[in-house]
PASEBA-1860 file (N, C-alpha, C; in nm, 3 decimals):
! residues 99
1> XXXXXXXX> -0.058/0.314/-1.008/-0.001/0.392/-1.117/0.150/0.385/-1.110 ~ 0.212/0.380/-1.242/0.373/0.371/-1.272/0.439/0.469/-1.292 ~ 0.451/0.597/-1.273/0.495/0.733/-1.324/0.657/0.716/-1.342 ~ 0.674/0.823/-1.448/0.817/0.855/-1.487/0.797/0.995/-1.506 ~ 0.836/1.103/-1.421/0.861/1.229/-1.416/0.963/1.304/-1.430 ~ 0.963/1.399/-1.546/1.050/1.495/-1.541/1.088/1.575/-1.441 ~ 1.211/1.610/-1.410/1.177/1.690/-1.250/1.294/1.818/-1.315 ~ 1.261/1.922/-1.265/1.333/2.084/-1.266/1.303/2.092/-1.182
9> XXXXXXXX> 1.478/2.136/-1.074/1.486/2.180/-0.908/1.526/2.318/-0.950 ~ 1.519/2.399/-0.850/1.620/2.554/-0.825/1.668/2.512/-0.727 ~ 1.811/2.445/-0.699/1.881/2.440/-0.593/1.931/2.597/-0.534 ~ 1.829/2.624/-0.436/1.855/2.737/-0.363/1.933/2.723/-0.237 ~ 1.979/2.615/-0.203/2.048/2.603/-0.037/1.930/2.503/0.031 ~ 1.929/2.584/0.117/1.813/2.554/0.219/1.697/2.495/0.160 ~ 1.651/2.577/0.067/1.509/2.581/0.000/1.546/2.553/-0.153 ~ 1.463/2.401/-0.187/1.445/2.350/-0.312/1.350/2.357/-0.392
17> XXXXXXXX> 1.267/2.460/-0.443/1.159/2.461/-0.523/1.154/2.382/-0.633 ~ 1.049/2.307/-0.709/1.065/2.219/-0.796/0.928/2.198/-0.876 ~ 0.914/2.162/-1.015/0.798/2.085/-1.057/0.826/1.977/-1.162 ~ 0.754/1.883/-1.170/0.773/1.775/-1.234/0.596/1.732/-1.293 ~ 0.678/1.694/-1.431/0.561/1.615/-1.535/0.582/1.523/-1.574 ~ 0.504/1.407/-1.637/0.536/1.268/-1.657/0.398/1.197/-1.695 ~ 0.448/1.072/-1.791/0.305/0.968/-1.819/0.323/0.866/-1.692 ~ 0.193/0.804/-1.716/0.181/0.702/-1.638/0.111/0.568/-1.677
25> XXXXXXXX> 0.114/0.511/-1.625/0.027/0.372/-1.698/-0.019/0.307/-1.524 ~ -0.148/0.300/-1.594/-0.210/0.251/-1.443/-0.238/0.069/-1.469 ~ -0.199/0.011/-1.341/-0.215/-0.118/-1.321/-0.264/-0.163/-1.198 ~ -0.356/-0.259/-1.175/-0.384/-0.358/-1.040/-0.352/-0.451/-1.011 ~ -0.286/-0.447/-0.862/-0.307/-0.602/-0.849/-0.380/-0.657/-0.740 ~ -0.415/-0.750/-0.793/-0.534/-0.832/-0.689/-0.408/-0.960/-0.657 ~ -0.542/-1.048/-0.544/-0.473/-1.163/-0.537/-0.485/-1.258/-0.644 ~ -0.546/-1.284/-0.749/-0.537/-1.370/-0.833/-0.434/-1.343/-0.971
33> XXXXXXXX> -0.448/-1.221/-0.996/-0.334/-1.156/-1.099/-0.313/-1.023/-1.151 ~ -0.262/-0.959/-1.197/-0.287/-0.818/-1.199/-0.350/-0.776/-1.318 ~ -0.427/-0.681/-1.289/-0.544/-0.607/-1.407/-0.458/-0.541/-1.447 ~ -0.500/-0.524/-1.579/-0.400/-0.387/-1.693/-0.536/-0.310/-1.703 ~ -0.546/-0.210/-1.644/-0.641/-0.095/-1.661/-0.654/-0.025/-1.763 ~ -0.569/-0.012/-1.857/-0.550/0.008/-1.987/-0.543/0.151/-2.067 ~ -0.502/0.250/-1.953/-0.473/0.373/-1.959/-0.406/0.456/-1.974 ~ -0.306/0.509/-2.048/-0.211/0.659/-1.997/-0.268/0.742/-1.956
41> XXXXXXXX> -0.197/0.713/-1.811/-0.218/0.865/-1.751/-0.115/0.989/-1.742 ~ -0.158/1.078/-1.668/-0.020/1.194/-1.639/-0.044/1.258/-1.543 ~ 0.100/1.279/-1.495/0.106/1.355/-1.332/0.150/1.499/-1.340 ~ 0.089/1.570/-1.266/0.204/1.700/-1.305/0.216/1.734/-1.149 ~ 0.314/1.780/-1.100/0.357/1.810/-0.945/0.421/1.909/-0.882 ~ 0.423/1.968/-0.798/0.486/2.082/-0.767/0.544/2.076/-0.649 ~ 0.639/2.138/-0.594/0.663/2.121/-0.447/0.754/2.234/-0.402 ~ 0.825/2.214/-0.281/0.923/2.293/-0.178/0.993/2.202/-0.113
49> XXXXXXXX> 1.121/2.160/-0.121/1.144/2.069/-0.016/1.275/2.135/0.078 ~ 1.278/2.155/0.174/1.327/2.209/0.246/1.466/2.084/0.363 ~ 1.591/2.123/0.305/1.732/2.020/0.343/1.747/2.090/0.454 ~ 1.709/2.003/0.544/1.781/1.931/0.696/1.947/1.907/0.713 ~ 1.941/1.812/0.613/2.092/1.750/0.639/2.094/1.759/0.479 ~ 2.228/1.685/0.462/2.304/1.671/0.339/2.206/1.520/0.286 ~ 2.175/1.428/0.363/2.084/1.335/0.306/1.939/1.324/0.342 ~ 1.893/1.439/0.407/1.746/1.407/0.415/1.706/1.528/0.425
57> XXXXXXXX> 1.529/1.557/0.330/1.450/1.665/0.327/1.355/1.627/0.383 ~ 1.278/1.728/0.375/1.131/1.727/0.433/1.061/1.862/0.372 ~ 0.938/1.826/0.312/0.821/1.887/0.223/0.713/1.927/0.232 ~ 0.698/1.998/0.097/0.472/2.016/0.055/0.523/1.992/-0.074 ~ 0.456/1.894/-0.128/0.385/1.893/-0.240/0.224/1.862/-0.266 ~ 0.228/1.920/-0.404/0.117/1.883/-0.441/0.095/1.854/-0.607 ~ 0.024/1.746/-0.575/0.016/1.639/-0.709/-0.103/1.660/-0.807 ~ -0.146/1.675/-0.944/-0.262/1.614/-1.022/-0.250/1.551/-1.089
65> XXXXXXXX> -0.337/1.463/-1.098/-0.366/1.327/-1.144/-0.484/1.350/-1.236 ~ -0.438/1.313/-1.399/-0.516/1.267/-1.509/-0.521/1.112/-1.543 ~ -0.645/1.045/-1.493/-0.627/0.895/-1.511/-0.643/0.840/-1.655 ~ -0.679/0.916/-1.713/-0.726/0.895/-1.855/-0.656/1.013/-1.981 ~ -0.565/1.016/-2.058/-0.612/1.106/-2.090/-0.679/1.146/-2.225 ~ -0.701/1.042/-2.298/-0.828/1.066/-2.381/-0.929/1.146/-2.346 ~ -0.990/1.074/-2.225/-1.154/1.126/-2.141/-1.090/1.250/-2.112 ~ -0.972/1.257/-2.066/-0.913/1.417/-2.034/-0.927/1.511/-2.117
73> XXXXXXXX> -0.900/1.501/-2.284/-0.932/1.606/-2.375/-1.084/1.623/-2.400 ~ -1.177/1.521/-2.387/-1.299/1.523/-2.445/-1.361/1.566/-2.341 ~ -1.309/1.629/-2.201/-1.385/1.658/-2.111/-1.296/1.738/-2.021 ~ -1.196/1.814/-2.085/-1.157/1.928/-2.028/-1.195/2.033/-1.940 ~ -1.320/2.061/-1.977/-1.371/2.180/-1.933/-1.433/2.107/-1.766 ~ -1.439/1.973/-1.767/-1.433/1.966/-1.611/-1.323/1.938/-1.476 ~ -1.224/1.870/-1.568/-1.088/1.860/-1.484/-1.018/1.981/-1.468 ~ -1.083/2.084/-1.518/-1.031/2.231/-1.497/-1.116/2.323/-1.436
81> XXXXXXXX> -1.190/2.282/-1.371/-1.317/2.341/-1.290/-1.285/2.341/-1.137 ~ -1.329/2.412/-1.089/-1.280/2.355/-0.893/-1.312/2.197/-0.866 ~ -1.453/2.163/-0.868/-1.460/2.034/-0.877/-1.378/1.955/-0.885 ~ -1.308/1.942/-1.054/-1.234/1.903/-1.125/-1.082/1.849/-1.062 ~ -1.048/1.997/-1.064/-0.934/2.028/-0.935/-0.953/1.950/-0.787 ~ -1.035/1.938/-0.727/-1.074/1.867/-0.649/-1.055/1.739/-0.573 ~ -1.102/1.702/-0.709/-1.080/1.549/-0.710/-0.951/1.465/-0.746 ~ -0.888/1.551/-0.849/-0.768/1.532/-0.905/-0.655/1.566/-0.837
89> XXXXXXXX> -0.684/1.645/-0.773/-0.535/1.688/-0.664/-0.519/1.594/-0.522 ~ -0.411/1.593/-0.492/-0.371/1.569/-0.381/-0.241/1.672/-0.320 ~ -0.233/1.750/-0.169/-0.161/1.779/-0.131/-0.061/1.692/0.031 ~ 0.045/1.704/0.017/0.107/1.636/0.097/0.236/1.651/0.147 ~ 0.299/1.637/0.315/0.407/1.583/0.340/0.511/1.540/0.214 ~ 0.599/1.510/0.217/0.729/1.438/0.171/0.821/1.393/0.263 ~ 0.934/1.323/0.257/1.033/1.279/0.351/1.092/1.275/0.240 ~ 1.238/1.276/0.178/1.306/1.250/0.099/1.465/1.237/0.158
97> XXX> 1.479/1.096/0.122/1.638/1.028/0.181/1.708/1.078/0.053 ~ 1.838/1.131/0.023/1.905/1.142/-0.057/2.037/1.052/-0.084 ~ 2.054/1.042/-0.196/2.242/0.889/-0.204/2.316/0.946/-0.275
END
């Protein structure tokens, strides 16, 4: 996946709270050539990232992932279910170098 995300920080000091939204377009590549999967998707993300230094953080976020989002409206009522949630989320670490 290719994402381009909007991002809103609260530069608080220490502590950076943040969320970000964005499309995506999903692609593969294999060894023979790359598949166009043929999708917009969208990310929406949330986090905390917490400054160490003047050039490097360290984090939690957490990500969901709509791979489709056609199938996403016509089937809402399950990507919004725990299940749903489930499968679609990811939580995680960060490292972030700053320039």
């Amino acid at each position: 996946n290719v994402f381009v995300n909007a991002v809103v920080r609260a530069q608080l000091g220490f502590i950076e709270p943040y969320v970000a939204a964005g499309p995506g377009y999903m692609i593969a590549f294999t060894d023979e050539e790359s598949e166009n999967l043929g999708s917009i998707s969208m990310n929406v993300r949330g986090g905390v990232d917490f400054n160490l230094l003047d050039y490097l953080s360290i984090g939690v976020e957490a990500n969901y992932f709509v791979p489709d989002m056609k199938y996403f409206f016509e089937n809402s009522d399950y990507y919004l279910s725990e299940q749903g949630l489930q499968e679609s989320s990811m939580i995680g670490l960060t490292a972030k170098f700053k320039f």
